[in-house]
PDB file of the backbone (N, CA, C, O) and the ligand in Angstrom, with CONECT records:
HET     ZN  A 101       1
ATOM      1  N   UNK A   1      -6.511   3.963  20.828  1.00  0.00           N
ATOM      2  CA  UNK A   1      -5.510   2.920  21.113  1.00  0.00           C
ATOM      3  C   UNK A   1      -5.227   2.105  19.855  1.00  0.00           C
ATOM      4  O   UNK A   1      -6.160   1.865  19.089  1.00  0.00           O
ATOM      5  N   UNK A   2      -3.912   1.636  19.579  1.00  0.00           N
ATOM      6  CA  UNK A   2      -3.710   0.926  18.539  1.00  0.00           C
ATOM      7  C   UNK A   2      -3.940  -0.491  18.681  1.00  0.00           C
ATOM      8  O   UNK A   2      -3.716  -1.070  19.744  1.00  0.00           O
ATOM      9  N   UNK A   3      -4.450  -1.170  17.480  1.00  0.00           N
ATOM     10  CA  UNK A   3      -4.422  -2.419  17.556  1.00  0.00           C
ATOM     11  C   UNK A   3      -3.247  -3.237  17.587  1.00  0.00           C
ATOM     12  O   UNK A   3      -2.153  -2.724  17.354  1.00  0.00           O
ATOM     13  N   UNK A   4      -3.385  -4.730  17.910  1.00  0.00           N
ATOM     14  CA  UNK A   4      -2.158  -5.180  17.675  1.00  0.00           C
ATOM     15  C   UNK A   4      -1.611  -5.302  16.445  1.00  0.00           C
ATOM     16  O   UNK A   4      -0.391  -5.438  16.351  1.00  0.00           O
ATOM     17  N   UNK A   5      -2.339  -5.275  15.431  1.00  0.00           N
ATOM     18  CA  UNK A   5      -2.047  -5.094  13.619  1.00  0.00           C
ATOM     19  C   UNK A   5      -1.308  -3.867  13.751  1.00  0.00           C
ATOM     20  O   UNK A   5      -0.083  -3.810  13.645  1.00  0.00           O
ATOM     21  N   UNK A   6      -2.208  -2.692  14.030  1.00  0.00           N
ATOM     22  CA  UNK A   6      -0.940  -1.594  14.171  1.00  0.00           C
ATOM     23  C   UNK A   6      -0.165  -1.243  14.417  1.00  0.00           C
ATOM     24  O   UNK A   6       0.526  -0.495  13.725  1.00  0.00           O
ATOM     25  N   UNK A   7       0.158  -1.762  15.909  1.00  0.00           N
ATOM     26  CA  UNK A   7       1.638  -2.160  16.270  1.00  0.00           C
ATOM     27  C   UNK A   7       2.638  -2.721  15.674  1.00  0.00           C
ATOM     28  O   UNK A   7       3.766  -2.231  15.614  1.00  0.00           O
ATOM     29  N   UNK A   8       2.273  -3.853  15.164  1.00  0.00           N
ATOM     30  CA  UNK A   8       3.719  -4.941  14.885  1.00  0.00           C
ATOM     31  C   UNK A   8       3.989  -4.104  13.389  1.00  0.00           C
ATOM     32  O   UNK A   8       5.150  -4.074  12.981  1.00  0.00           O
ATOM     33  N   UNK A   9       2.961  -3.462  12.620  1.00  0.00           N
ATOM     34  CA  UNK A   9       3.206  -3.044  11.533  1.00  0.00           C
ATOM     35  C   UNK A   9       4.506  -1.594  11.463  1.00  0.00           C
ATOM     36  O   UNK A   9       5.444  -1.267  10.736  1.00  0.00           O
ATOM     37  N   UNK A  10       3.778  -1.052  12.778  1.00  0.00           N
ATOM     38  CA  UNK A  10       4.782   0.577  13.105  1.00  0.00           C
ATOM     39  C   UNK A  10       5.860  -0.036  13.154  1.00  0.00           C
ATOM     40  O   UNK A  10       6.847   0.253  12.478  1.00  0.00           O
ATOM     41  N   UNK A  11       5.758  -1.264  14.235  1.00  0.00           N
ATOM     42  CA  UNK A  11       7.231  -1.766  14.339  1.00  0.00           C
ATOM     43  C   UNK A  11       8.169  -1.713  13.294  1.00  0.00           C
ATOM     44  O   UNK A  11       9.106  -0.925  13.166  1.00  0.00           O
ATOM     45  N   UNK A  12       7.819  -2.638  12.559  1.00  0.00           N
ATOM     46  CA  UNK A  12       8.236  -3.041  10.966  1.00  0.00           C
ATOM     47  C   UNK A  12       8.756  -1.634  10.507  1.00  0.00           C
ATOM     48  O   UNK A  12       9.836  -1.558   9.921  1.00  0.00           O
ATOM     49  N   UNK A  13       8.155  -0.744  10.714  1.00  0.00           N
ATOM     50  CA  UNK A  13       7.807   0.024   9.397  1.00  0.00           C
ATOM     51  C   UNK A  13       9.312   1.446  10.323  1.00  0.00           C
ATOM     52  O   UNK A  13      10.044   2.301   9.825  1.00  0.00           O
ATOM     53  N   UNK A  14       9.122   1.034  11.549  1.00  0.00           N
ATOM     54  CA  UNK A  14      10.540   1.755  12.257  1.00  0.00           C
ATOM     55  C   UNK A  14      11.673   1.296  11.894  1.00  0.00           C
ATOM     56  O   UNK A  14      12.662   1.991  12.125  1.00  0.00           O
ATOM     57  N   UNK A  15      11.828   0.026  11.241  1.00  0.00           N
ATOM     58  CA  UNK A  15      13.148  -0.224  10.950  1.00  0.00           C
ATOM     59  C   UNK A  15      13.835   0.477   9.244  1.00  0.00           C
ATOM     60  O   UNK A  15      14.941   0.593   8.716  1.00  0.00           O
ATOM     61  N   UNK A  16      12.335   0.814   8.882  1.00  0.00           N
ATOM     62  CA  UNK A  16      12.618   1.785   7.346  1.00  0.00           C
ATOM     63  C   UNK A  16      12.808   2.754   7.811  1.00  0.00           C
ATOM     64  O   UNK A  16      13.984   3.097   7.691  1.00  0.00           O
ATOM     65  N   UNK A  17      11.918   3.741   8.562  1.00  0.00           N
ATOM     66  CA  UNK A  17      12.274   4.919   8.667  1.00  0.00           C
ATOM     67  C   UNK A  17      12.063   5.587  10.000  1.00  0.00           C
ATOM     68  O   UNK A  17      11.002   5.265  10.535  1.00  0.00           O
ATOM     69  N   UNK A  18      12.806   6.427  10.657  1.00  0.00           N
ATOM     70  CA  UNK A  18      11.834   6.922  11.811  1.00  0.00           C
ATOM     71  C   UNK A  18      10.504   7.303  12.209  1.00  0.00           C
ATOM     72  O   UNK A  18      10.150   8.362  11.691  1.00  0.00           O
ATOM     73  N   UNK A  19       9.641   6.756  12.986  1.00  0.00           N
ATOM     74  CA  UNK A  19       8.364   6.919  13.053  1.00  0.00           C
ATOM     75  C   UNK A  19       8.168   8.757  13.731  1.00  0.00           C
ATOM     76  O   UNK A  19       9.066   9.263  14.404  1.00  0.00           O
ATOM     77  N   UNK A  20       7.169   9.338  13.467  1.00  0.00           N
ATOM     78  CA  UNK A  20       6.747  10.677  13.840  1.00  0.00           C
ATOM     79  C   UNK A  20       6.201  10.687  15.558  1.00  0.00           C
ATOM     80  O   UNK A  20       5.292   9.877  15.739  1.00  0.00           O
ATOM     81  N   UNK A  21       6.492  11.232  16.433  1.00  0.00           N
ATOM     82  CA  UNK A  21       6.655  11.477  17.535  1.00  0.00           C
ATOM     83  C   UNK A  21       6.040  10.803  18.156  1.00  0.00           C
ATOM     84  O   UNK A  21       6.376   9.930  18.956  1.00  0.00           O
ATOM     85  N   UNK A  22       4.476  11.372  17.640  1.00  0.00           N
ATOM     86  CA  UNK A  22       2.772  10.925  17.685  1.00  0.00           C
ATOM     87  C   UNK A  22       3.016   9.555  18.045  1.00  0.00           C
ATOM     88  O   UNK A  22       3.056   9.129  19.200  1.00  0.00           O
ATOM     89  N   UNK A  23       3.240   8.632  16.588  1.00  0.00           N
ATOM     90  CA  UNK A  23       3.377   7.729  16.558  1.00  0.00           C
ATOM     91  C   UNK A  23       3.966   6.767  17.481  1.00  0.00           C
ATOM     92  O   UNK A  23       3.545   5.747  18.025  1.00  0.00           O
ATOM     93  N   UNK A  24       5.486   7.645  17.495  1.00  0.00           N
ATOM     94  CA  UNK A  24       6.027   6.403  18.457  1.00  0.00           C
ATOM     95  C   UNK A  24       5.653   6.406  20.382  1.00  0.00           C
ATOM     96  O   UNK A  24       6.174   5.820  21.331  1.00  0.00           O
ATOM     97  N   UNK A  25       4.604   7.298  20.262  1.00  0.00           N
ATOM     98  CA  UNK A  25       4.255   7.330  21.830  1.00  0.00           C
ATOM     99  C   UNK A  25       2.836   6.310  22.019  1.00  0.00           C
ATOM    100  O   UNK A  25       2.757   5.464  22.910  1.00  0.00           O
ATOM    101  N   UNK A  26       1.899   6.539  21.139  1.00  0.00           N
ATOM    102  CA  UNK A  26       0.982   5.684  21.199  1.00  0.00           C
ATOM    103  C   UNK A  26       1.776   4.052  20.670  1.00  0.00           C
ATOM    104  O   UNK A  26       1.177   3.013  20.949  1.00  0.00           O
ATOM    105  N   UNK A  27       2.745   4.006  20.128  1.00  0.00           N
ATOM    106  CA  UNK A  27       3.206   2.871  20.083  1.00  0.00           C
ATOM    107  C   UNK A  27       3.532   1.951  21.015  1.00  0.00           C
ATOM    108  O   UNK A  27       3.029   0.836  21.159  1.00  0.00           O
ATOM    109  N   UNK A  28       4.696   2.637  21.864  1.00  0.00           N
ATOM    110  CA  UNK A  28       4.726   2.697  23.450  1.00  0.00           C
ATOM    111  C   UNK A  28       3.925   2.318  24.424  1.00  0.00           C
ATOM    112  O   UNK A  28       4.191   1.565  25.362  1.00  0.00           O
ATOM    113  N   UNK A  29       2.651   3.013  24.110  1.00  0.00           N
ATOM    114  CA  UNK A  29       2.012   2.627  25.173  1.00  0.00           C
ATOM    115  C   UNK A  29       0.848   1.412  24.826  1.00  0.00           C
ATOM    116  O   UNK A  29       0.102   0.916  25.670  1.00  0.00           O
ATOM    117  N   UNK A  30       0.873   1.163  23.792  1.00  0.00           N
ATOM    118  CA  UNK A  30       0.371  -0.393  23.451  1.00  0.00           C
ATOM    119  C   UNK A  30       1.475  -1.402  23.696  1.00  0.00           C
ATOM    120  O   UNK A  30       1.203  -2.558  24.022  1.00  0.00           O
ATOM    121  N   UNK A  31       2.829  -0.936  23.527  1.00  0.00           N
ATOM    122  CA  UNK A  31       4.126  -2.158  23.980  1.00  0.00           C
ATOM    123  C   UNK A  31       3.984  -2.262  25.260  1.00  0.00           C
ATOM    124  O   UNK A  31       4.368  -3.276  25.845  1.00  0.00           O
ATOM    125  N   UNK A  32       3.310  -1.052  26.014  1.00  0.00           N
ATOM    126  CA  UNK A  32       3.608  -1.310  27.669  1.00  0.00           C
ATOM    127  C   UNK A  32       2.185  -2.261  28.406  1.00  0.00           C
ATOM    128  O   UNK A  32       2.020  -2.701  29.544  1.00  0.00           O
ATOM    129  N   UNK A  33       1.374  -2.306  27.236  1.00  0.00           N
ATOM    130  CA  UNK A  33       0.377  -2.886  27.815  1.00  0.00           C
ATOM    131  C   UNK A  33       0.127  -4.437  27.251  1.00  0.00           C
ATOM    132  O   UNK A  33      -0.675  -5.176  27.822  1.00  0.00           O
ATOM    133  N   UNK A  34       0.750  -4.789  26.288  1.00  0.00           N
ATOM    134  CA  UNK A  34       0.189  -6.101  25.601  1.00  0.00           C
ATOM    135  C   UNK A  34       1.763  -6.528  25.392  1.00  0.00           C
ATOM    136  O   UNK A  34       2.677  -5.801  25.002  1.00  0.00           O
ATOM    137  N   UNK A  35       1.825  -8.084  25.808  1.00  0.00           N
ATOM    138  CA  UNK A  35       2.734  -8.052  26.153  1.00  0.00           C
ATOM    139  C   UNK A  35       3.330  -9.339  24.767  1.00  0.00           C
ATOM    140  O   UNK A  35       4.369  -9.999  24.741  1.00  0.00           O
ATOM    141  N   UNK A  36       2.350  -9.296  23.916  1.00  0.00           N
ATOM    142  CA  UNK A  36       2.955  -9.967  22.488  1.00  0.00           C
ATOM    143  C   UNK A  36       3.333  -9.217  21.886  1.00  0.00           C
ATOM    144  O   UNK A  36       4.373  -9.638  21.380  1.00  0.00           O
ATOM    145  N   UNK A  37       3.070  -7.997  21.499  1.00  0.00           N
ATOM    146  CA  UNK A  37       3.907  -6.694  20.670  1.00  0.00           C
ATOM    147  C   UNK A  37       4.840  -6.434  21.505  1.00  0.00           C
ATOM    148  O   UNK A  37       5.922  -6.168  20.981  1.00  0.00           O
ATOM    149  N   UNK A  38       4.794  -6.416  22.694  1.00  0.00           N
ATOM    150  CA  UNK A  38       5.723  -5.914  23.254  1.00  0.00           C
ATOM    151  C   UNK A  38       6.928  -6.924  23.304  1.00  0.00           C
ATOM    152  O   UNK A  38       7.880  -6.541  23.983  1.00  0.00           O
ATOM    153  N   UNK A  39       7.080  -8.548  22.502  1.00  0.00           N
ATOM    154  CA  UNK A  39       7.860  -9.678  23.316  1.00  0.00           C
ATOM    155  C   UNK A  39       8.122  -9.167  21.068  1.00  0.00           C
ATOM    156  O   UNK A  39       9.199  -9.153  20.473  1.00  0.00           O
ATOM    157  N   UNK A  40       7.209  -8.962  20.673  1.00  0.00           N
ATOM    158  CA  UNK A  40       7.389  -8.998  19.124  1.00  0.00           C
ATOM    159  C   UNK A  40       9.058  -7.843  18.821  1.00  0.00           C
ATOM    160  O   UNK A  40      10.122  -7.947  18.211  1.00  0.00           O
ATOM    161  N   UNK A  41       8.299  -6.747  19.763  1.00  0.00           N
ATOM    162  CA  UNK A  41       9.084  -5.581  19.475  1.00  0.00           C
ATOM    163  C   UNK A  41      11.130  -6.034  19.734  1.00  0.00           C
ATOM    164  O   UNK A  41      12.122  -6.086  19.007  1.00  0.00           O
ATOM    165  N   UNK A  42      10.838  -6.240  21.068  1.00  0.00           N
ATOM    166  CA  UNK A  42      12.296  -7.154  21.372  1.00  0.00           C
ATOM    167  C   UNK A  42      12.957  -8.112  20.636  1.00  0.00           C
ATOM    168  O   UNK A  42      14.157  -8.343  20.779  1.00  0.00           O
ATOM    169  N   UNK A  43      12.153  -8.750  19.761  1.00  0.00           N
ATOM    170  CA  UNK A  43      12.712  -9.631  19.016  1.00  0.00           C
ATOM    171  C   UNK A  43      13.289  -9.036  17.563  1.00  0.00           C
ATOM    172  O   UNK A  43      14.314  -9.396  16.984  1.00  0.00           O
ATOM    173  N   UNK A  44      12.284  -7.975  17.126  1.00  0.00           N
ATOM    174  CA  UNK A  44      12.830  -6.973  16.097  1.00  0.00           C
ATOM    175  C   UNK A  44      13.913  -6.587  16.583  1.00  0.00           C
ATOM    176  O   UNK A  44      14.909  -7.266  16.334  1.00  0.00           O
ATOM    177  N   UNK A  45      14.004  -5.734  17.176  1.00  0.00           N
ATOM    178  CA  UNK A  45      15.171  -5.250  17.895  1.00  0.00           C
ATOM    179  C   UNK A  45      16.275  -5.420  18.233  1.00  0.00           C
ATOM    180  O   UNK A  45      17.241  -4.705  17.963  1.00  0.00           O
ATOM    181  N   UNK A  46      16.240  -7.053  19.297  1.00  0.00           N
ATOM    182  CA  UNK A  46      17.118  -8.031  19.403  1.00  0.00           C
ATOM    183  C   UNK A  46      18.075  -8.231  17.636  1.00  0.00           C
ATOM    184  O   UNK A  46      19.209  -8.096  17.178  1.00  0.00           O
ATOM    185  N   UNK A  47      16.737  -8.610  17.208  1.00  0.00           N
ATOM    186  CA  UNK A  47      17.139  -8.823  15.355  1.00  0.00           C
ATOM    187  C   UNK A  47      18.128  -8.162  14.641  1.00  0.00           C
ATOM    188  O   UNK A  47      19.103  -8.486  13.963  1.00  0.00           O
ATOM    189  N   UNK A  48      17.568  -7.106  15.007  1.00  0.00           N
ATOM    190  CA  UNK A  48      18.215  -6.210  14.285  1.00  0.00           C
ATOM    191  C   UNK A  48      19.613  -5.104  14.710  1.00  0.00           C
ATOM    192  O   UNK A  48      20.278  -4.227  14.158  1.00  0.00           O
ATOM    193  N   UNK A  49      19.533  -5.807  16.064  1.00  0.00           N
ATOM    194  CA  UNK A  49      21.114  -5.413  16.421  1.00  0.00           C
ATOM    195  C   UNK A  49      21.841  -6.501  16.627  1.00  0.00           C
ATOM    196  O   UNK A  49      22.778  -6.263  17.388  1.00  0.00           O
ATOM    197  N   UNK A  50      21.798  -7.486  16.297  1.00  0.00           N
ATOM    198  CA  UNK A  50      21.904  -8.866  15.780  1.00  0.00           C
ATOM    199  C   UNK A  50      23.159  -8.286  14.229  1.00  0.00           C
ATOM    200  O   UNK A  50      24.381  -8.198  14.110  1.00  0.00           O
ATOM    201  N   UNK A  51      21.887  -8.005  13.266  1.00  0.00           N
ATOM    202  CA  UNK A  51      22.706  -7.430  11.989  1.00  0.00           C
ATOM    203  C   UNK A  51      23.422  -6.300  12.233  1.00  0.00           C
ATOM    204  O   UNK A  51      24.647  -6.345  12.123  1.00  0.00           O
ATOM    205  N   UNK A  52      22.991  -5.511  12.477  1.00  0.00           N
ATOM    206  CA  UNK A  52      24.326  -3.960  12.850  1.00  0.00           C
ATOM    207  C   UNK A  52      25.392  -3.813  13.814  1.00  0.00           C
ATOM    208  O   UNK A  52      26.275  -2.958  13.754  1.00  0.00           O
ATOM    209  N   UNK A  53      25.253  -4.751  14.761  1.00  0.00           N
ATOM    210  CA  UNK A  53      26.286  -5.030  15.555  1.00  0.00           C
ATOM    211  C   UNK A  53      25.800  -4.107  16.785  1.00  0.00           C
ATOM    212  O   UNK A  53      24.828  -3.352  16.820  1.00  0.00           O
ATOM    213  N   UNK A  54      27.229  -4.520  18.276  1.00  0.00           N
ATOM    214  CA  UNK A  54      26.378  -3.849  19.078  1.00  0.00           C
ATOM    215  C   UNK A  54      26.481  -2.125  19.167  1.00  0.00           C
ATOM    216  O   UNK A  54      27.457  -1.597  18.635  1.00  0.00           O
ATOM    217  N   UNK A  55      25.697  -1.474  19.686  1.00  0.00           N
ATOM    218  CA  UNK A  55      25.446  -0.101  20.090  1.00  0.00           C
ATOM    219  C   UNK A  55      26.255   0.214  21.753  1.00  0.00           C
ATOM    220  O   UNK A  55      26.768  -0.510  22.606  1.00  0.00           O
ATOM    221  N   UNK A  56      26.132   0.970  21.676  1.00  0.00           N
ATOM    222  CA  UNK A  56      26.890   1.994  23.030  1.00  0.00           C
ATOM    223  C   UNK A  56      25.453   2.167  23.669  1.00  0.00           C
ATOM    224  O   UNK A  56      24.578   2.671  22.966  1.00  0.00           O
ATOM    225  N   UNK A  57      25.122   1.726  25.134  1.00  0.00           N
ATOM    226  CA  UNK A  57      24.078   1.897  25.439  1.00  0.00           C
ATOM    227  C   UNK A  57      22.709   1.360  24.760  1.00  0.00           C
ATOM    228  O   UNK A  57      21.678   2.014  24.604  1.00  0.00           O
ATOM    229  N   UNK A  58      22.935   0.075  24.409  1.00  0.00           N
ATOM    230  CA  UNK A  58      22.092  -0.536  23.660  1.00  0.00           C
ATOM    231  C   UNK A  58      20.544  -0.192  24.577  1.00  0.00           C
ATOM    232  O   UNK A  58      19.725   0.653  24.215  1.00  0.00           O
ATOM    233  N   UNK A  59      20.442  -0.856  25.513  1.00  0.00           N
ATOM    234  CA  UNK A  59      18.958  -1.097  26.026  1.00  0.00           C
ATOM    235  C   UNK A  59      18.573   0.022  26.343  1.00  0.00           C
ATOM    236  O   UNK A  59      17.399   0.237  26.043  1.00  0.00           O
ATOM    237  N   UNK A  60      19.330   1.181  27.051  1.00  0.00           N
ATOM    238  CA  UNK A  60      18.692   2.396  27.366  1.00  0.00           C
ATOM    239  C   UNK A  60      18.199   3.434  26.080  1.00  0.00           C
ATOM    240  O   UNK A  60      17.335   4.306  26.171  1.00  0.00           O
ATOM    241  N   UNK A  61      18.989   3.086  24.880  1.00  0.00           N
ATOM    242  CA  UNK A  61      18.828   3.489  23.911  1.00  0.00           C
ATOM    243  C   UNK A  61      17.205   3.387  22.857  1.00  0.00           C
ATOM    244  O   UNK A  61      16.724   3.879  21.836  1.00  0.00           O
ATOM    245  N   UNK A  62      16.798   2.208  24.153  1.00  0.00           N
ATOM    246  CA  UNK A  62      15.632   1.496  23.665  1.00  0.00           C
ATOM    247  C   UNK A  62      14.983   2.122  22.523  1.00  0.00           C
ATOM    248  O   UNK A  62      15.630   2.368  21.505  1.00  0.00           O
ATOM    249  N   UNK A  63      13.743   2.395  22.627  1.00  0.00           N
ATOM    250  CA  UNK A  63      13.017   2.766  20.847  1.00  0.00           C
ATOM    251  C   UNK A  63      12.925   4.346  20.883  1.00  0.00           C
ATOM    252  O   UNK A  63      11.903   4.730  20.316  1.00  0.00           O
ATOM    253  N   UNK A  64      13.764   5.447  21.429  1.00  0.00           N
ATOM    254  CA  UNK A  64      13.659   6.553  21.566  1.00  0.00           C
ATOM    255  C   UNK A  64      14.256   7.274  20.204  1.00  0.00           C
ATOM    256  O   UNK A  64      13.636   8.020  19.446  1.00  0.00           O
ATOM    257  N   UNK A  65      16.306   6.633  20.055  1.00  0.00           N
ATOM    258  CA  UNK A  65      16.005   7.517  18.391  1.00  0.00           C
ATOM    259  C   UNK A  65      16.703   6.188  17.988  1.00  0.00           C
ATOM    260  O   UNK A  65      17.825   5.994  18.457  1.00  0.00           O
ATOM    261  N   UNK A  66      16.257   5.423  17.317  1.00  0.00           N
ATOM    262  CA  UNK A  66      16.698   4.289  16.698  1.00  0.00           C
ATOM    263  C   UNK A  66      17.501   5.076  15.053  1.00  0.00           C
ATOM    264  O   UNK A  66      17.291   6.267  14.823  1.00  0.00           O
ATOM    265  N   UNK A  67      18.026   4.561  14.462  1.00  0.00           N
ATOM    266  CA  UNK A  67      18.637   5.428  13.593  1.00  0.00           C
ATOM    267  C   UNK A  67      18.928   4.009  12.327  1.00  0.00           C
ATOM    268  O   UNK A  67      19.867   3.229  12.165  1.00  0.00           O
ATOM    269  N   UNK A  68      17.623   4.202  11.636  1.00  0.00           N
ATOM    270  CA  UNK A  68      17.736   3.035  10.666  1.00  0.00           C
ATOM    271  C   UNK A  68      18.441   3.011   9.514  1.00  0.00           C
ATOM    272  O   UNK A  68      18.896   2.043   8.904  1.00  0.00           O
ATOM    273  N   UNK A  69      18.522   4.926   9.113  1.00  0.00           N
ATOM    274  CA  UNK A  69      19.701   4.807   8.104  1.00  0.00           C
ATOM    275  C   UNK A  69      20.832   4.717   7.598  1.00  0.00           C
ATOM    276  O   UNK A  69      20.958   4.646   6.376  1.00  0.00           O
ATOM    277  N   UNK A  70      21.389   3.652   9.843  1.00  0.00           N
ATOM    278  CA  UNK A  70      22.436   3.417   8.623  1.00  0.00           C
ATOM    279  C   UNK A  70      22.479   1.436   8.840  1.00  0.00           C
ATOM    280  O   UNK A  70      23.335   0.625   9.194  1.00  0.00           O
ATOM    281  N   UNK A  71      21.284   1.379   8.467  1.00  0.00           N
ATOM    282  CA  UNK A  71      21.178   0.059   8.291  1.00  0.00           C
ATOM    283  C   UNK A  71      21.446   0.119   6.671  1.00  0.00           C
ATOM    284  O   UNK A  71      21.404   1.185   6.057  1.00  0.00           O
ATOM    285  N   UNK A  72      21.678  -0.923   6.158  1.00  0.00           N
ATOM    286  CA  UNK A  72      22.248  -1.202   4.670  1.00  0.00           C
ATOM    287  C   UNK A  72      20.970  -1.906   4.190  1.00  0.00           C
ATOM    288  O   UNK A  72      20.300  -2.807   4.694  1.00  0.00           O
ATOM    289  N   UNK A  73      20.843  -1.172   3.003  1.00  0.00           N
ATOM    290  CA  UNK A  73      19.071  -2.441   2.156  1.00  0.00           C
ATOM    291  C   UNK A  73      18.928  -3.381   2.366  1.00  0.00           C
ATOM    292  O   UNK A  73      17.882  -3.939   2.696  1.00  0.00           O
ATOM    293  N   UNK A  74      20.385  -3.977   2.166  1.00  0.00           N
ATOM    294  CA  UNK A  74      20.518  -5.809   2.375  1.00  0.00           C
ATOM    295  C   UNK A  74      20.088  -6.125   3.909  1.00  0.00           C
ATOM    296  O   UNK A  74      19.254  -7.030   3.921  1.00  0.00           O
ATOM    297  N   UNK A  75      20.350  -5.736   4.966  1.00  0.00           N
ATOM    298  CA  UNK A  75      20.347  -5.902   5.976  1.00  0.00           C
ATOM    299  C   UNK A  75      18.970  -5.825   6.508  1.00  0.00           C
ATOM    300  O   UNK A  75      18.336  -6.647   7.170  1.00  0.00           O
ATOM    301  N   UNK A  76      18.585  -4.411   5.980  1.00  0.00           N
ATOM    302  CA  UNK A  76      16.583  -4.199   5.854  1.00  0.00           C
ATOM    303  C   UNK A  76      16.214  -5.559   5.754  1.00  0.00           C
ATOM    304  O   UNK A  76      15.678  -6.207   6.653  1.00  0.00           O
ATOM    305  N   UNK A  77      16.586  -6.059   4.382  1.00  0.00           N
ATOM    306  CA  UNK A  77      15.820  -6.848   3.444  1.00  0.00           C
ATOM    307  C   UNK A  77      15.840  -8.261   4.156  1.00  0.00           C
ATOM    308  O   UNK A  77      14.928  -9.085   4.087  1.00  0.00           O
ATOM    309  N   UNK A  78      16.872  -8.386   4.760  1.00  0.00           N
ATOM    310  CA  UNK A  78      16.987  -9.400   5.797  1.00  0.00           C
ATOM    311  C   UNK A  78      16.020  -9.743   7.060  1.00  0.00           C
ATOM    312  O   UNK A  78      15.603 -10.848   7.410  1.00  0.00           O
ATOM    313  N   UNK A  79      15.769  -8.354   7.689  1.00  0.00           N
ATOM    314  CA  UNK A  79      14.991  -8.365   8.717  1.00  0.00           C
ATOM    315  C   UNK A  79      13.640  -8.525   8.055  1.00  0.00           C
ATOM    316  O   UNK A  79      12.976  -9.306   8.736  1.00  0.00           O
ATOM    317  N   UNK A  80      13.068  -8.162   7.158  1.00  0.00           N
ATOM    318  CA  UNK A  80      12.088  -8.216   6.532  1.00  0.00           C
ATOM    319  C   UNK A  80      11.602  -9.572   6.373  1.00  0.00           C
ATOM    320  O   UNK A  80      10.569 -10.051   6.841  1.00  0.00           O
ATOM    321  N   UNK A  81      12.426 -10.091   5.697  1.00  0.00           N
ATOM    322  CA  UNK A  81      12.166 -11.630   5.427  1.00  0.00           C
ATOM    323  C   UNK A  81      12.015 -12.576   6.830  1.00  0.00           C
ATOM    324  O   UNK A  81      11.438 -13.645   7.029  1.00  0.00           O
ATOM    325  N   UNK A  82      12.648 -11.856   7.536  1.00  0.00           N
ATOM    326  CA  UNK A  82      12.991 -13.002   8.762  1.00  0.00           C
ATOM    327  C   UNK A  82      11.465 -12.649   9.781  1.00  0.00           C
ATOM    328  O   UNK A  82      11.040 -13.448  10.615  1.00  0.00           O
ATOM    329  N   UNK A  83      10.701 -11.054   9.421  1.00  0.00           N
ATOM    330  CA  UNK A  83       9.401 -10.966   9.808  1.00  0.00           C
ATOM    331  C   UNK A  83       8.422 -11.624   9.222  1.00  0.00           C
ATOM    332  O   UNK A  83       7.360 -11.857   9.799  1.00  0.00           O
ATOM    333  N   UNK A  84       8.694 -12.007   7.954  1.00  0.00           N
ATOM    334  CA  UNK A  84       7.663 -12.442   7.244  1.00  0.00           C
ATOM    335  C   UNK A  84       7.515 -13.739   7.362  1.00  0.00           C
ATOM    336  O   UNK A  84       6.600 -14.262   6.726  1.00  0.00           O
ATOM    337  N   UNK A  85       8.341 -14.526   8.167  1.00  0.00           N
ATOM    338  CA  UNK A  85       8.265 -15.990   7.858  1.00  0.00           C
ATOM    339  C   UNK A  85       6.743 -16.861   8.920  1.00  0.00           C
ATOM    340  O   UNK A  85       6.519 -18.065   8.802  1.00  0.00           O
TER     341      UNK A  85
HETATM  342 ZN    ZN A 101      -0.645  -5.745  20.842  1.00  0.00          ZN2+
END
């Protein structure tokens, strides 16, 4: 099981690149059980379709294929900062 360090970090680290299958299932199932990664994850998310604008099927679209490249660096670099604070 992942910790909550490991979590919020995958999180993070999904908005660079797509996470590997593995990954995003044990991710999942620490979001379905703890419900601060899981309130963390929404807020990334929220965040970050915040900057890209909205999606077609946003919520069902949930963390299955998120598609970060075509977020813009600047926009990364944004969410980044706004995790780090
Ligand atoms: Zn957790």
């Amino acid at each position: 099981m992942l910790s909550c360090a490991d979590a919020t970090r995958r999180v993070s680290e999904s908005l660079d690149h797509p996470l590997p299958l593995r990954t995003r299932i044990g991710l999942r199932l620490h979001l379905m059980m703890c419900s601060a990664c899981w309130r963390f994850s929404k807020q990334i998310r929220g965040l970050e379709r915040l900057l890209r604008g909205p999606r077609k099927g946003s919520e069902a679209a949930d963390s299955t294929e998120e598609d970060p490249q075509r977020l813009s660096p600047s926009k990364r670099e944004a969410i980044k900062r706004a995790l780090r604070r």
